[in-house]
PDB file of N, CA, C and O in Angstrom:
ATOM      1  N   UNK A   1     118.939  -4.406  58.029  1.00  0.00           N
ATOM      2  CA  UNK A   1     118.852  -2.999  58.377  1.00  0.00           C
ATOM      3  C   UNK A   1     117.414  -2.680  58.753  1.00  0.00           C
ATOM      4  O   UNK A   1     116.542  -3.152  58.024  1.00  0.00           O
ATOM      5  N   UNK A   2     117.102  -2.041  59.655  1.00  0.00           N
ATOM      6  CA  UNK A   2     116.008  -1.713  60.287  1.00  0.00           C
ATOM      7  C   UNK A   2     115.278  -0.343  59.444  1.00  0.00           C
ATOM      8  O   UNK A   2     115.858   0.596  58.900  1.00  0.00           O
ATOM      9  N   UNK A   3     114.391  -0.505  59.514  1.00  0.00           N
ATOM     10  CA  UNK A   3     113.755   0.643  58.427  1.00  0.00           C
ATOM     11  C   UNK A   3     112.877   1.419  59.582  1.00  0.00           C
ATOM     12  O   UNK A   3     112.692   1.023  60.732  1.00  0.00           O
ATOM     13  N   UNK A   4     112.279   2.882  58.852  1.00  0.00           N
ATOM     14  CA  UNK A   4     112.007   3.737  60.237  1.00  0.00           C
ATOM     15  C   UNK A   4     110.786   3.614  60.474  1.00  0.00           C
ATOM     16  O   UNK A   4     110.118   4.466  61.060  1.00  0.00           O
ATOM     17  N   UNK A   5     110.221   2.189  59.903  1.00  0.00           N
ATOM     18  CA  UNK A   5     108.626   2.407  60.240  1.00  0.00           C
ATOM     19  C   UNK A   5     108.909   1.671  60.902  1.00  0.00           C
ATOM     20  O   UNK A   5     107.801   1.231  61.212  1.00  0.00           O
ATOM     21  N   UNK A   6     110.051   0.747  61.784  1.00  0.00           N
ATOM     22  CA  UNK A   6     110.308  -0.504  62.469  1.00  0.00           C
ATOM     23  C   UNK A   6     109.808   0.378  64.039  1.00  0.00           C
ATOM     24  O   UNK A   6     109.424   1.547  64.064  1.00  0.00           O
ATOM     25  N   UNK A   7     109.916  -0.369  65.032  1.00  0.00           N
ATOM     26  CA  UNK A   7     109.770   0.197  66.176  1.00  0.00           C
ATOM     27  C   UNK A   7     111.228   0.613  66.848  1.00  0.00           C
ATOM     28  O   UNK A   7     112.282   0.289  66.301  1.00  0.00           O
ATOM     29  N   UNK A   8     111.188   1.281  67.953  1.00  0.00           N
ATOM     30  CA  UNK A   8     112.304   1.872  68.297  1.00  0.00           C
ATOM     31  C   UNK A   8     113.095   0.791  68.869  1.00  0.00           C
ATOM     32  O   UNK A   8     114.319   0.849  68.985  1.00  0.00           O
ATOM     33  N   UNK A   9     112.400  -0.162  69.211  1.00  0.00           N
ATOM     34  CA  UNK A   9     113.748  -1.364  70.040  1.00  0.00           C
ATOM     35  C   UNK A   9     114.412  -2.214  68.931  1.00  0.00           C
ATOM     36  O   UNK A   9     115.515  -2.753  69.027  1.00  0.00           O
ATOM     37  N   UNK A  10     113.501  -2.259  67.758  1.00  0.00           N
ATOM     38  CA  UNK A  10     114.661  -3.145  66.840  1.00  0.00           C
ATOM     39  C   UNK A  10     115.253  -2.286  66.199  1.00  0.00           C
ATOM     40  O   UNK A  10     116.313  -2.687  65.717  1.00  0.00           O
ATOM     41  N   UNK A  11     114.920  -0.961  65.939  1.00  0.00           N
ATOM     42  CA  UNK A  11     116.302  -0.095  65.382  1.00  0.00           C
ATOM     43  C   UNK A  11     117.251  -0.022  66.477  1.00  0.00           C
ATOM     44  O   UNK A  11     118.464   0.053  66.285  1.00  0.00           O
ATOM     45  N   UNK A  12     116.673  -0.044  67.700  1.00  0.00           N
ATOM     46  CA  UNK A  12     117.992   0.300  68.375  1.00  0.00           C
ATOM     47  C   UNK A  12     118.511  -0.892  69.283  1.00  0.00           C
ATOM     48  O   UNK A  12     119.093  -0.775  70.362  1.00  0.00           O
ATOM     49  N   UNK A  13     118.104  -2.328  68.470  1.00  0.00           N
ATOM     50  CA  UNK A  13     118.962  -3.640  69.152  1.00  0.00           C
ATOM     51  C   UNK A  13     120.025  -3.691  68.358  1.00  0.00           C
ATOM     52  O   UNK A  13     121.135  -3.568  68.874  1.00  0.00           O
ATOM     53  N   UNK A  14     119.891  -3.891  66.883  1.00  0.00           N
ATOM     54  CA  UNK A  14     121.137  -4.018  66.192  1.00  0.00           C
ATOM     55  C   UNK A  14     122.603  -3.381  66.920  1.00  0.00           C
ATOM     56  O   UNK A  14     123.480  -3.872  67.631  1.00  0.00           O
ATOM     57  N   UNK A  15     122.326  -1.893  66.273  1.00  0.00           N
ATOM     58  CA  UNK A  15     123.632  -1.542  66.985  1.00  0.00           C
ATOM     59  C   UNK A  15     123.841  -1.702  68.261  1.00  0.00           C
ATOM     60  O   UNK A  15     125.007  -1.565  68.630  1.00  0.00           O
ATOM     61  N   UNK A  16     122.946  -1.985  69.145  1.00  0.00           N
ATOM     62  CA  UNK A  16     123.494  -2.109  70.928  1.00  0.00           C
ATOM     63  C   UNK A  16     124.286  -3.965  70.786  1.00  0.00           C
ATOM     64  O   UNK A  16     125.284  -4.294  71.428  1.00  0.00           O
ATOM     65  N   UNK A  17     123.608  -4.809  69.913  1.00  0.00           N
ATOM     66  CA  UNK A  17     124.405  -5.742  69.732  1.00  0.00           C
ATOM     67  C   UNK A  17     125.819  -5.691  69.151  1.00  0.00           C
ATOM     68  O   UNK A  17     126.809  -6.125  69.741  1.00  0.00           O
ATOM     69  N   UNK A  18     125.825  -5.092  67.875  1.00  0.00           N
ATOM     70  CA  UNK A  18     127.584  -4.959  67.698  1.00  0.00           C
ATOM     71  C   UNK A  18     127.796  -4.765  68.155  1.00  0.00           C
ATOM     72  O   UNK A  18     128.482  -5.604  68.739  1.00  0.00           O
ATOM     73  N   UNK A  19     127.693  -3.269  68.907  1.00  0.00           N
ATOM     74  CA  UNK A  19     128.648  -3.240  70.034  1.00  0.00           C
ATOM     75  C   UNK A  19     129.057  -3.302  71.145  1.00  0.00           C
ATOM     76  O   UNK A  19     129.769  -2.542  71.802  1.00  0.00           O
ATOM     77  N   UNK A  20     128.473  -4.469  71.411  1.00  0.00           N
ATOM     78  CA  UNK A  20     128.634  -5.204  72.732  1.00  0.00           C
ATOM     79  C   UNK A  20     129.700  -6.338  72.084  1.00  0.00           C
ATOM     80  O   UNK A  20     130.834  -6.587  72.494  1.00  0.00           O
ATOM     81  N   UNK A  21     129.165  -6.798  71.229  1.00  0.00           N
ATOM     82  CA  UNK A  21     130.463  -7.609  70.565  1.00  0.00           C
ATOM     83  C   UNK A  21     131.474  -7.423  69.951  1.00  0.00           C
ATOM     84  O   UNK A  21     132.143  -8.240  69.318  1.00  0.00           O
ATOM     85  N   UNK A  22     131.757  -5.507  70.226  1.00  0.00           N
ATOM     86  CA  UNK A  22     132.814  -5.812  69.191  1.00  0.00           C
ATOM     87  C   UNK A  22     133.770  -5.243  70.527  1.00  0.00           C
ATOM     88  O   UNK A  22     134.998  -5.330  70.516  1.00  0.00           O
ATOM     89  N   UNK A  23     133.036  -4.687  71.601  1.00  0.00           N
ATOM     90  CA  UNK A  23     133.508  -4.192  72.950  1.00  0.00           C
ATOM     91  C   UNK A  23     133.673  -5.806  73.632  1.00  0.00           C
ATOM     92  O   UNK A  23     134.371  -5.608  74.627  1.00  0.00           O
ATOM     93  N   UNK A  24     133.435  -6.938  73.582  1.00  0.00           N
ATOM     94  CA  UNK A  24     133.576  -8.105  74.080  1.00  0.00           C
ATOM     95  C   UNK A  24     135.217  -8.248  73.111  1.00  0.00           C
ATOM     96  O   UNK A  24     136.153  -8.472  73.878  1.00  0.00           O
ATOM     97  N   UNK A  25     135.468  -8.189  72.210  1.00  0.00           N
ATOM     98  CA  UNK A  25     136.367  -8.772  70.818  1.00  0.00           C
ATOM     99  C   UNK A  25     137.541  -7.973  71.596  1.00  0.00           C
ATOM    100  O   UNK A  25     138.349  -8.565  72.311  1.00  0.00           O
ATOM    101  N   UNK A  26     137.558  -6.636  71.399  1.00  0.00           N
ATOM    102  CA  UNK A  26     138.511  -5.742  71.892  1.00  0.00           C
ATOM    103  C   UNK A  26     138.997  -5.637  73.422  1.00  0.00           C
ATOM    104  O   UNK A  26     139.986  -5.082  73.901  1.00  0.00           O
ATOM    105  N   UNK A  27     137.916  -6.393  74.040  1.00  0.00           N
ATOM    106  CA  UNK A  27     138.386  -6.548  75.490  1.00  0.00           C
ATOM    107  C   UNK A  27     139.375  -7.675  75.663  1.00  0.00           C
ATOM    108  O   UNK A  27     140.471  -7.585  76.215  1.00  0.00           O
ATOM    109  N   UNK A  28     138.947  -8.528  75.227  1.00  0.00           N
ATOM    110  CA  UNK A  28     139.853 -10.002  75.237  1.00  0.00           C
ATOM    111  C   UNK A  28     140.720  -9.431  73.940  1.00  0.00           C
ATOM    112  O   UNK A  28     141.069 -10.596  73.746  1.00  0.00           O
ATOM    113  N   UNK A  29     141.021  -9.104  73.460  1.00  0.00           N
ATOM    114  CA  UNK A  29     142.107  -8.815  72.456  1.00  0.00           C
ATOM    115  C   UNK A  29     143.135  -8.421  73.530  1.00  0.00           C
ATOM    116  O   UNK A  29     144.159  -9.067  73.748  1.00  0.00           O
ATOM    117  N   UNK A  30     142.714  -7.123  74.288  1.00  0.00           N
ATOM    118  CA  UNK A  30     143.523  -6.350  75.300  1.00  0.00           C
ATOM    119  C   UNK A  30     144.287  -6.737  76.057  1.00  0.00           C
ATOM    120  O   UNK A  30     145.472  -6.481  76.267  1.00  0.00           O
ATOM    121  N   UNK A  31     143.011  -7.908  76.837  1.00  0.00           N
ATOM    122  CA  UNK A  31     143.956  -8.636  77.876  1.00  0.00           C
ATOM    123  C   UNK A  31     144.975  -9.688  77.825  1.00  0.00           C
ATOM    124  O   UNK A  31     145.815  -9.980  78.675  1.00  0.00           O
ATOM    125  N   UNK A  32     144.705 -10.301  76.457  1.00  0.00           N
ATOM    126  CA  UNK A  32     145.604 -11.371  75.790  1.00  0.00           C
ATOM    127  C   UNK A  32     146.826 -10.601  75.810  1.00  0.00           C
ATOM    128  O   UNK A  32     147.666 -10.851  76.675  1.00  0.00           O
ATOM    129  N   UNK A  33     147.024  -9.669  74.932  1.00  0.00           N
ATOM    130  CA  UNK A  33     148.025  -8.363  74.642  1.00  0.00           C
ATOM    131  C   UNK A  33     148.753  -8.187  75.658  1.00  0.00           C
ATOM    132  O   UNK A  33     149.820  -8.798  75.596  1.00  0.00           O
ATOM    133  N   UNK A  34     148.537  -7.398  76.856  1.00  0.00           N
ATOM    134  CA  UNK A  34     148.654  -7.729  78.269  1.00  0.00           C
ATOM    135  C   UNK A  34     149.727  -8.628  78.736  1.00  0.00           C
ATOM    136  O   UNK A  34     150.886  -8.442  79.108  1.00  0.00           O
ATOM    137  N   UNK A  35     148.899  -9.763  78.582  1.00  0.00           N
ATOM    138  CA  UNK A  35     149.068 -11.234  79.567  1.00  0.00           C
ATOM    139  C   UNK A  35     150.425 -11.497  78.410  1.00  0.00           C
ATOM    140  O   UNK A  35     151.452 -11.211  79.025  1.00  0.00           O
ATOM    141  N   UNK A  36     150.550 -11.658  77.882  1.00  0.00           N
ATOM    142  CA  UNK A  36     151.712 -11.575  76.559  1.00  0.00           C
ATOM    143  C   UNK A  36     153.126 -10.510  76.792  1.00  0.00           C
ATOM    144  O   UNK A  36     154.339 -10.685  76.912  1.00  0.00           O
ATOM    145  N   UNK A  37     152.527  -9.757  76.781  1.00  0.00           N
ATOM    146  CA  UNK A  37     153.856  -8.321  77.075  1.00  0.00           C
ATOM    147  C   UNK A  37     154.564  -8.669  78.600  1.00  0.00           C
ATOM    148  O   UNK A  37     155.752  -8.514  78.884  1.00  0.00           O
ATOM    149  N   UNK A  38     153.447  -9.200  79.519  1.00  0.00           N
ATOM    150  CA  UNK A  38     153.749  -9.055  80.595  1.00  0.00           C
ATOM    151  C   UNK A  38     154.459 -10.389  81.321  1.00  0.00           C
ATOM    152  O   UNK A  38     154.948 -10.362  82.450  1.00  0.00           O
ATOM    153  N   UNK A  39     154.419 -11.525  80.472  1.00  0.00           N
ATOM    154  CA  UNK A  39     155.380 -12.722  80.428  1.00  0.00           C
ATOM    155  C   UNK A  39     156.609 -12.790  80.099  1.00  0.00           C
ATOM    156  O   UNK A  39     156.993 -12.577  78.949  1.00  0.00           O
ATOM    157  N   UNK A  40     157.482 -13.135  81.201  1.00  0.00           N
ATOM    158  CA  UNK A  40     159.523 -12.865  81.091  1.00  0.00           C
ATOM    159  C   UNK A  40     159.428 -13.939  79.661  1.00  0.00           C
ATOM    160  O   UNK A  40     158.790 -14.957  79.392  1.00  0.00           O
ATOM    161  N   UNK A  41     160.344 -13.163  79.014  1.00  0.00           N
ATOM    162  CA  UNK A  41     160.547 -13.890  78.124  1.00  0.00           C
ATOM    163  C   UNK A  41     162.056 -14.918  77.777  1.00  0.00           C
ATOM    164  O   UNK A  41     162.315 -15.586  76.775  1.00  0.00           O
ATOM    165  N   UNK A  42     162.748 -14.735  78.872  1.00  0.00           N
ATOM    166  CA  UNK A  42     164.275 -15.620  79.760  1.00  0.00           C
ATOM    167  C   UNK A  42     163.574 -17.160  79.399  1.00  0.00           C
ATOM    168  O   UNK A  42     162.347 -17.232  79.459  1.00  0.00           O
ATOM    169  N   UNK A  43     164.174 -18.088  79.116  1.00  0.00           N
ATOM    170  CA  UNK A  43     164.525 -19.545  79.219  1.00  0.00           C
ATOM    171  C   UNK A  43     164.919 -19.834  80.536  1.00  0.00           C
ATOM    172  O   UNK A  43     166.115 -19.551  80.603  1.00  0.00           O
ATOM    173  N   UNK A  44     164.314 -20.468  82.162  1.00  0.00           N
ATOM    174  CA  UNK A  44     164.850 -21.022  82.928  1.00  0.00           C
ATOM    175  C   UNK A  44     165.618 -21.688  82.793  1.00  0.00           C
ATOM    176  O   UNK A  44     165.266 -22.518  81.956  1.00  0.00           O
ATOM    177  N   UNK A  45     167.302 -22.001  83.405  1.00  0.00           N
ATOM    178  CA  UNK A  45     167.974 -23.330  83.347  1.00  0.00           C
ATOM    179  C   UNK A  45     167.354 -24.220  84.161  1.00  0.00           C
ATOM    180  O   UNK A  45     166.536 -23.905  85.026  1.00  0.00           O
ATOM    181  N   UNK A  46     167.933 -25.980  83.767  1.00  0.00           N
ATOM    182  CA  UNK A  46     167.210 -26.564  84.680  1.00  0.00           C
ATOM    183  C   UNK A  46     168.390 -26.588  85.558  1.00  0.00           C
ATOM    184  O   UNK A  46     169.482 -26.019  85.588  1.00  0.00           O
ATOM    185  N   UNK A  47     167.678 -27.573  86.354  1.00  0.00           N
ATOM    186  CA  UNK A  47     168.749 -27.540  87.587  1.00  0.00           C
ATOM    187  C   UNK A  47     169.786 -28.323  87.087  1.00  0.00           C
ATOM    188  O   UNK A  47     169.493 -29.185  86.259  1.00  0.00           O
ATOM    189  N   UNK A  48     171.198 -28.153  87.513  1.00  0.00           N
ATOM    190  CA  UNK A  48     172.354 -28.458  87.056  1.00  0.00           C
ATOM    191  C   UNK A  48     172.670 -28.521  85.909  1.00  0.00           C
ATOM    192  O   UNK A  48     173.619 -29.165  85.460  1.00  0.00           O
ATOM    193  N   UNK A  49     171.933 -27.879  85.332  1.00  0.00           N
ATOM    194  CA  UNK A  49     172.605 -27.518  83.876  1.00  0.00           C
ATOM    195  C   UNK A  49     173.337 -25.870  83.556  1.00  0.00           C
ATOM    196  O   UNK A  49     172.944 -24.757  83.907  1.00  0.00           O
ATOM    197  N   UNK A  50     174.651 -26.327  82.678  1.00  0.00           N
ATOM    198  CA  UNK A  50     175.462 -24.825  83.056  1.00  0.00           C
ATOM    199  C   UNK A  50     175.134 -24.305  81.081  1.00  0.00           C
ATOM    200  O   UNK A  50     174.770 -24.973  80.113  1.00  0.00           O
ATOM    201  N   UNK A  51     175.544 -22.641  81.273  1.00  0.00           N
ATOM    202  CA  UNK A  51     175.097 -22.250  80.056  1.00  0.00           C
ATOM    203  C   UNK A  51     175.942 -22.733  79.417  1.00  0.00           C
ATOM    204  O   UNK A  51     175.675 -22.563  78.228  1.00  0.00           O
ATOM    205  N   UNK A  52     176.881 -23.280  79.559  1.00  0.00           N
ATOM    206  CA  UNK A  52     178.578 -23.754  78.692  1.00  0.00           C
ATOM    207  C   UNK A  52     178.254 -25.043  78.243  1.00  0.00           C
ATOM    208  O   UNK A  52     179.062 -25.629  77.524  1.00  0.00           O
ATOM    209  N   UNK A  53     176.908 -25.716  78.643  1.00  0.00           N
ATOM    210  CA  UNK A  53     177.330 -27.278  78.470  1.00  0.00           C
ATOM    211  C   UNK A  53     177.380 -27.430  76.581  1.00  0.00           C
ATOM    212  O   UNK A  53     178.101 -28.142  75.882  1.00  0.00           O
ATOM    213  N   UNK A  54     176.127 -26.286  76.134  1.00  0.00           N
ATOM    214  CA  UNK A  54     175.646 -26.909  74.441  1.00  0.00           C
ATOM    215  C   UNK A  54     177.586 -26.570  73.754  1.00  0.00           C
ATOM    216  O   UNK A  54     178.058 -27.254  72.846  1.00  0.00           O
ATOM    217  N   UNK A  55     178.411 -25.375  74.480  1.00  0.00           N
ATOM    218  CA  UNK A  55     179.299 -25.058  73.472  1.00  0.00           C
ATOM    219  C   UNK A  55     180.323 -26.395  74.211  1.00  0.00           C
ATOM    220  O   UNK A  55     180.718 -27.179  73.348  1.00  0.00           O
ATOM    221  N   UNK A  56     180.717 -26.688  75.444  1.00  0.00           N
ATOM    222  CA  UNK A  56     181.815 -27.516  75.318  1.00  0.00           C
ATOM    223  C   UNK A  56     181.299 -29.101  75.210  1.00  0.00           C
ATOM    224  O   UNK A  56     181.766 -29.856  76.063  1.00  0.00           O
ATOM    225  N   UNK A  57     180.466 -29.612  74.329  1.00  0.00           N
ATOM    226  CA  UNK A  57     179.928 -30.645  74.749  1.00  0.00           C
ATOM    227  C   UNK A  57     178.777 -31.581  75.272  1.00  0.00           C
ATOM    228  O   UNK A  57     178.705 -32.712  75.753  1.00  0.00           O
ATOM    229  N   UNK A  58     178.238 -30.948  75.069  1.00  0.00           N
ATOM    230  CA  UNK A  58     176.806 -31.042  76.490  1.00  0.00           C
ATOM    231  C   UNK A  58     176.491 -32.303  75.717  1.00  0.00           C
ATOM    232  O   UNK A  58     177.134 -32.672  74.735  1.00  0.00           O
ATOM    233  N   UNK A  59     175.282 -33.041  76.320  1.00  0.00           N
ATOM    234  CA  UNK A  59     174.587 -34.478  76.541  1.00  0.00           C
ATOM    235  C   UNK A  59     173.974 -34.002  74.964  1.00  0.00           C
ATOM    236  O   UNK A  59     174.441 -34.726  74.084  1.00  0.00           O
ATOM    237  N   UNK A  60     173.106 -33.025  74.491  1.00  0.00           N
ATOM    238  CA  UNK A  60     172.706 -33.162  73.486  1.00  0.00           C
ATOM    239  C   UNK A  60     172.907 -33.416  71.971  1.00  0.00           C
ATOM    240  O   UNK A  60     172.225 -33.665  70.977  1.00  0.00           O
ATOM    241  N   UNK A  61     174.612 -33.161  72.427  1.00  0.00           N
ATOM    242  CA  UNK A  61     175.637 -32.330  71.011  1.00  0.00           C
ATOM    243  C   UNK A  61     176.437 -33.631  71.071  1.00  0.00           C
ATOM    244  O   UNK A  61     177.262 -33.667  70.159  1.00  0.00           O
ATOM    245  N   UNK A  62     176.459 -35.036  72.094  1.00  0.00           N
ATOM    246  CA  UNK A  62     177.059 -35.904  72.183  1.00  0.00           C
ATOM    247  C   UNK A  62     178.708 -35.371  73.086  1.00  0.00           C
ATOM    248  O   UNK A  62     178.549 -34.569  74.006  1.00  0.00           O
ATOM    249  N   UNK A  63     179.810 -35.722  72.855  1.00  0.00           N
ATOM    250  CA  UNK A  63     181.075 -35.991  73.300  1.00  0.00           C
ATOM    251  C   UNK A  63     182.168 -35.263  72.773  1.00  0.00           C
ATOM    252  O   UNK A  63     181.632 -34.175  72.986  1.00  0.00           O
ATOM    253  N   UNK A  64     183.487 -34.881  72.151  1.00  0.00           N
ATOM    254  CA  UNK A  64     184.301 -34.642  71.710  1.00  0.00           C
ATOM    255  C   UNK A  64     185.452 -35.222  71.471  1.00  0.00           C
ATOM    256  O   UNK A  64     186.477 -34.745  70.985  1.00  0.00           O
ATOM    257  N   UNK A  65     185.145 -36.628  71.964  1.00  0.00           N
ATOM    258  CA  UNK A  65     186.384 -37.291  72.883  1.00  0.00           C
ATOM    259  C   UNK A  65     186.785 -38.147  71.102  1.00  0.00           C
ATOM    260  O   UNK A  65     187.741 -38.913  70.986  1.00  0.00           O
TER     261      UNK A  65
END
């Protein structure tokens, strides 16, 4: 903590540093937030695969036979 016999630039670096870092923290918080909300959240099929395959059978679940 800066005391008031300090000069005026180190009382007034501290706080211009937090908050530059806490305005850096909250910026990238934001855009993460963002970039997140704004991603479909759907499963692509691949190609030739049908939504029916996991219930009648599909390659993963093996056969029925």
């Amino acid at each position: 903590m800066a005391f008031d016999s300090d000069s005026l630039t180190r009382r007034s670096l501290g706080p211009a540093l937090a908050s530059a870092v806490i305005g850096v923290v909250l910026g990238v918080a934001a855009i993460a937030g963002i970039a997140e909300l704004s991603q479909p959240h759907a499963v692509p099929l691949q190609q030739g695969e049908s939504i029916k395959d996991p219930l009648l059978g599909g390659a993963e679940y093996g056969s029925r036979k």
